[in-house]
N, C-alpha and C positions, 0 to 999 in steps of 0.2 A: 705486387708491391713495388714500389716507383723507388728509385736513387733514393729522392729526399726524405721520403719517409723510411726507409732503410737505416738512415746516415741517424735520424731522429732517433730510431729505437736504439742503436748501440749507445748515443749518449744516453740514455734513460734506463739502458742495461745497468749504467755504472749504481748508481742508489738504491736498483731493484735489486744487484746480487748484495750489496749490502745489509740490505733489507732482510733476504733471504738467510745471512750468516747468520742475523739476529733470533730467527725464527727459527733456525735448527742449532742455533747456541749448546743446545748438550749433547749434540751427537760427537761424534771424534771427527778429528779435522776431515780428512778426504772424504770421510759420508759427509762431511756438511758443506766443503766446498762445492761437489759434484750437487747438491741438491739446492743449495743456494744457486748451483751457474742453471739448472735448468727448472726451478722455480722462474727465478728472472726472464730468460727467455721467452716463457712462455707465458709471461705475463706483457711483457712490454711490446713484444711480434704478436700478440693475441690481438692487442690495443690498436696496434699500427694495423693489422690486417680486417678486425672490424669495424674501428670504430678511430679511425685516422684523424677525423674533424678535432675528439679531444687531446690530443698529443699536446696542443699550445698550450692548453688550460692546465691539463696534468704537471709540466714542466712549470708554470710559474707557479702554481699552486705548491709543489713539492719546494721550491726552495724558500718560499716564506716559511714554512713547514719546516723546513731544516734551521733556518734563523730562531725558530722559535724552541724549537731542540736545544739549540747551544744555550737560549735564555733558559730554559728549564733548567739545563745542566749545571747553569752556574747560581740559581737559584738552590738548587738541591744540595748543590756543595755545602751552603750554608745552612740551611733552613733541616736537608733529608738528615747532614751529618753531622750536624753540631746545634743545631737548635736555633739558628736565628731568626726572629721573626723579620724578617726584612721586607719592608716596602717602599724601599726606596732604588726596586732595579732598573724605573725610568730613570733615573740619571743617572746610575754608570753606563748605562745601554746607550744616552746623550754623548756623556765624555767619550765614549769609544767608535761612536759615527761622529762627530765634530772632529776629535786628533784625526782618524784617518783621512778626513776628508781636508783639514790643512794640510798634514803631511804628502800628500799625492797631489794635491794641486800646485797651479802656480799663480803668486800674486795677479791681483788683477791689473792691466794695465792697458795706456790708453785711454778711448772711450768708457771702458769698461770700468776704472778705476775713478770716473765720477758715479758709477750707481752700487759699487760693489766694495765691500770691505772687508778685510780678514788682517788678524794679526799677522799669520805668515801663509806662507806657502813654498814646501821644499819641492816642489816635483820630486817626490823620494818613490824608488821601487813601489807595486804590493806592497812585497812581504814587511820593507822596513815598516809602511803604514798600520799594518796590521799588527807588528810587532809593537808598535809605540802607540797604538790604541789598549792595547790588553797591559802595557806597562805603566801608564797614564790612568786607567779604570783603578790598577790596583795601589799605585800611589793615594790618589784622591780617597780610595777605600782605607787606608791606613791614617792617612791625616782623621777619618771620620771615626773610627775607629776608638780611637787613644780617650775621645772625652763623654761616646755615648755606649761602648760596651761594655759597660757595668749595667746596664739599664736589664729590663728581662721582659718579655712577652710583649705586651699592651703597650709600655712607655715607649721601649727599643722599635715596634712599628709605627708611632703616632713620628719619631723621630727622622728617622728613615726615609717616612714620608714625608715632613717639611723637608728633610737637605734635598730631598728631587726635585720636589718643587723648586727651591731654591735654584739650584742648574739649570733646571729648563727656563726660569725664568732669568738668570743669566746672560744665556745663549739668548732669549727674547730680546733684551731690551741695550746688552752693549755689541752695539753694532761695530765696533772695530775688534771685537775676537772675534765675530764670523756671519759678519752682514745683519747680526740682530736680528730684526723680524723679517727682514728678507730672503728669501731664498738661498743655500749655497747654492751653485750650479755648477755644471760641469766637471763634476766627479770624474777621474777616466776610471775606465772599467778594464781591468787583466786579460789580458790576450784578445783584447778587440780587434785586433787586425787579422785572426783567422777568417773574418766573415766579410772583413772588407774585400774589395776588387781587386789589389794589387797583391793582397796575401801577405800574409809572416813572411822574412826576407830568407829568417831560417825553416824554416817550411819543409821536406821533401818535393820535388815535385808532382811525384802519383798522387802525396796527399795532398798537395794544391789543390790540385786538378778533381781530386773526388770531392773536395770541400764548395769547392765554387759552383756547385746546385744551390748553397745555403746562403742567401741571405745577412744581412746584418740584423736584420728583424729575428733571426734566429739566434743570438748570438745567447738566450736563456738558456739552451741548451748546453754551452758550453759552463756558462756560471753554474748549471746545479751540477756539474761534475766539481768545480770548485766547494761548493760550499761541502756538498757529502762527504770528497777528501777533509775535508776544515771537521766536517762534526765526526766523523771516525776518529780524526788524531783526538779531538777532545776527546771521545768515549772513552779511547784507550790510555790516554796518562789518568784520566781522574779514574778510570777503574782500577790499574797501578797502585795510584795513589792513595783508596780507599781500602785497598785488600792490605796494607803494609803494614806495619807497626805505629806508624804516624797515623794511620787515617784509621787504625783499633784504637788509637788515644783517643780521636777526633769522638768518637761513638761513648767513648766512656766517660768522656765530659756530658757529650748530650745528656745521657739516661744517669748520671749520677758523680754529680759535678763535686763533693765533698770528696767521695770516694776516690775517683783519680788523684785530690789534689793530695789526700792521704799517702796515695800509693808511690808521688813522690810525681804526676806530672804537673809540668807548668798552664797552668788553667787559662791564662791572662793570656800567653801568649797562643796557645794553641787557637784561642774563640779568636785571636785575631788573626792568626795565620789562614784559618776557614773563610771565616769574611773576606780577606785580600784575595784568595785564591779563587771564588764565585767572581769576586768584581774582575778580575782576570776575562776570566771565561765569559761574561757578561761581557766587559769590554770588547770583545774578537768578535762577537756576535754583533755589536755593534758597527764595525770594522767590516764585518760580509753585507752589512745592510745596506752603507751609505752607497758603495759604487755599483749594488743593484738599484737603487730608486735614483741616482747620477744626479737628481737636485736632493735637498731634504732642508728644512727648518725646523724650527723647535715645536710646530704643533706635532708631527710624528713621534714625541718622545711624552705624551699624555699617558698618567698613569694607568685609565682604563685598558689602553692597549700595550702600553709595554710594564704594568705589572698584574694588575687584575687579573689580566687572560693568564698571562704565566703562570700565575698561581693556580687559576683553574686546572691548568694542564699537571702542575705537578702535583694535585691532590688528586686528580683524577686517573692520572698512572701508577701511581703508587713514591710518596718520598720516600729518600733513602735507598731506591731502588733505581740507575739509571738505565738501565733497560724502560722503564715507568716512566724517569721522566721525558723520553725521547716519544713511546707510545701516546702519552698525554698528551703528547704537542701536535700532533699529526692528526687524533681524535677530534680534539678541541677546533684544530684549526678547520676541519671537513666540518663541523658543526656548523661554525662563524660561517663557514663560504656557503656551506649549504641554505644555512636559512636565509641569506642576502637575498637568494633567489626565489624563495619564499616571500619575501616580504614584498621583492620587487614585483611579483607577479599581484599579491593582494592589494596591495598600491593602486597599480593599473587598475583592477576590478573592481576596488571599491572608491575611484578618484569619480565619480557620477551620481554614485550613490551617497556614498558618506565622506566629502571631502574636507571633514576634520578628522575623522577616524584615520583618511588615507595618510595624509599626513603624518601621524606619528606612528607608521606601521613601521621606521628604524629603528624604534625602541622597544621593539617585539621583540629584536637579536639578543637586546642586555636583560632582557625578560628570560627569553628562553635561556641564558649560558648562566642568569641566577638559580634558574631554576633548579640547574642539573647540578651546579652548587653546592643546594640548599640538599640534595636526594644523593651526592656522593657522602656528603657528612651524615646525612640520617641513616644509608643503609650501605657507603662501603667505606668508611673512612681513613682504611688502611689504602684503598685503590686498587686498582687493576691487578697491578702486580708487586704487593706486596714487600717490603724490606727481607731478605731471610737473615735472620738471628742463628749465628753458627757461631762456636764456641771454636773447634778450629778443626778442620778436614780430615785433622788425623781422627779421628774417633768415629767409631763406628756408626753406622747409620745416617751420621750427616751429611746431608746435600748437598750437593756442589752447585755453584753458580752459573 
């Protein structure tokens, strides 16, 4: 095994031992560290020593994979924990890649400033970007909030989904908040200069110098250590936040919403606190998207792909359960990429034979991700891995999470 693909596996260790803490989650900590660090290992050195060609695919595949995690998660906030039918996560997932993507750039100017337009641009940090995308999601989640969360099931998603629309078609058509139907462009992306020639200025020099086999072309592999750290910190406040006394309220509204309001909790504001705290975590997820794809416009934010899928993913892991809806996301998403290549291949084979059939072999994809759909609700509708229902760990026999 050669430097660069050496250098590849240790970034691809980072997601894999995480991965691995997931999958030994009940063991006690140092059996499950030591077993998460040489699961990983010997997943990622396995990869890299036979089958080294996938490493690129693996890596950009895993952090869509991880964007789509944090959309689950903040999906599940609402929907696993409180009951909201939300279909409207294409447009906080908009609002949260547009703010970052104003926030980190800078106006256009010059040449550039006859074909390009945006209300602002701060060159602000990351982090500030990211913080003021997930602050921006959950504002706009609170304005929306106040006049459609009395609504319940059916109404609350028919609603949900016109304000998405609404946003995306926003971001379409007024082109001086962020080029309209034109492209943003040139998003910067966080720590781009490890891959560049001249290097981080703060750098070490050894690790200069071991870095400089890699490419700028590589530089995915630096982002999926970003985005993994981004979906760890989310797993762990919302898991925080779920096991608390607040997020035992959040459950008791779900499953028996007179009952709580009985027992003396505030109903109104909790259903709103869930909803703001999804568009949150939506928003961030938003936030890691833009300065991976470094252009983006508003066809990217189509509700097929930024809420439809997610929903498949969080029925398919289990809501209510975010272990579920992070497995969901990763499932679904191997599904989506797998059958592309499916199609693409029956495409070619049958473009001679039946070149009307070949033609709509892309809509084989939303065939197949209905189908599985239609057959999670028929025969698993709790999901993968199920919500567990515990009254509280002191008593005997109950589960632990």
């Amino acid at each position: 095994m050669d430097l660069l693909h050496f250098l590849k596996a240790c970034f691809l260790l980072v997601p894999a031992f995480l991965l691995g803490c997931l999958l030994f989650s009940r063991w006690r900590w140092p059996a499950r560290l030591s077993s998460a660090l040489a699961f990983g290992c010997l997943l990622v050195f396995g990869v890299a020593a036979w089958w080294p060609g996938a490493m690129d695919y693996l890596a950009s595949f895993s952090i869509v994979a991880i964007i789509y995690s944090i959309l689950s998660l903040g999906l599940n906030a609402q929907w696993g924990y409180n009951g909201h039918l939300n279909f409207g996560v294409a447009g906080f997932f908009a609002v949260g890649a547009f703010t970052m993507a104003l926030f980190v750039t800078s106006p256009p100017s010059g040449l550039m400033a006859a074909y390009a337009q945006q209300w602002f641009g701060l060159d602000a940090p990351y982090l500030v970007g990211v913080a003021a995308a997930g602050l921006m999601a959950g504002a706009v989640a609170w304005l929306i909030a106040q006049p459609i969360l009395h609504l319940r099931a059916d109404f609350l998603a028919i609603a949900t989904l016109g304000i998405a629309e609404i946003i995306r078609l926003v971001f379409q058509n007024e082109r001086w908040l962020a080029n309209g139907p034109q492209p943003m462009s040139g998003i910067p992306q966080p720590l781009s200069c490890v891959f560049d020639d001249a290097g981080c200025a703060w750098l070490p020099d050894a690790l200069r110098s071991a870095l400089s086999v890699m490419q700028p072309r590589d530089y995915g592999y630096l982002y999926l250590v970003i985005v993994t750290f981004a979906l760890a910190l989310v797993y762990v406040v919302l898991e925080a936040m779920v096991r608390s006394p607040w997020g035992r309220a959040l459950r008791a509204v779900r499953d028996e919403e007179e009952s709580a309001a009985m027992s003396g909790k505030h109903v109104k504001s909790l259903r709103v606190q869930s909803f703001v705290l999804g568009a949150v975590v939506i928003g961030v997820a938003g936030a890691l998207y833009a300065p991976y794809m470094v252009t983006i416009d508003y066809s990217h934010f189509k509700p097929l792909f930024a809420t439809f899928l997610v929903w498949v993913m969080l029925m398919l892991g289990g809501s209510g359960n975010n272990k579920g809806a992070i497995l969901g996301a990763f499932v679904i998403w191997a599904v989506w990429s797998g059958t592309g290549f499916v199609t693409d291949y029956l495409q070619v084979a049958l473009q001679g034979v039946a070149p009307d059939v070949a033609s709509r072999m892309s809509f084989l994809r939303w065939a197949f991700v209905g189908l599985l759909l239609a057959l999670i609700v028929l025969y698993r509708p709790q999901g993968i891995l199920p919500e567990r229902k515990r009254v509280s760990r002191f008593l005997d026999g109950e589960p632990e999470d």
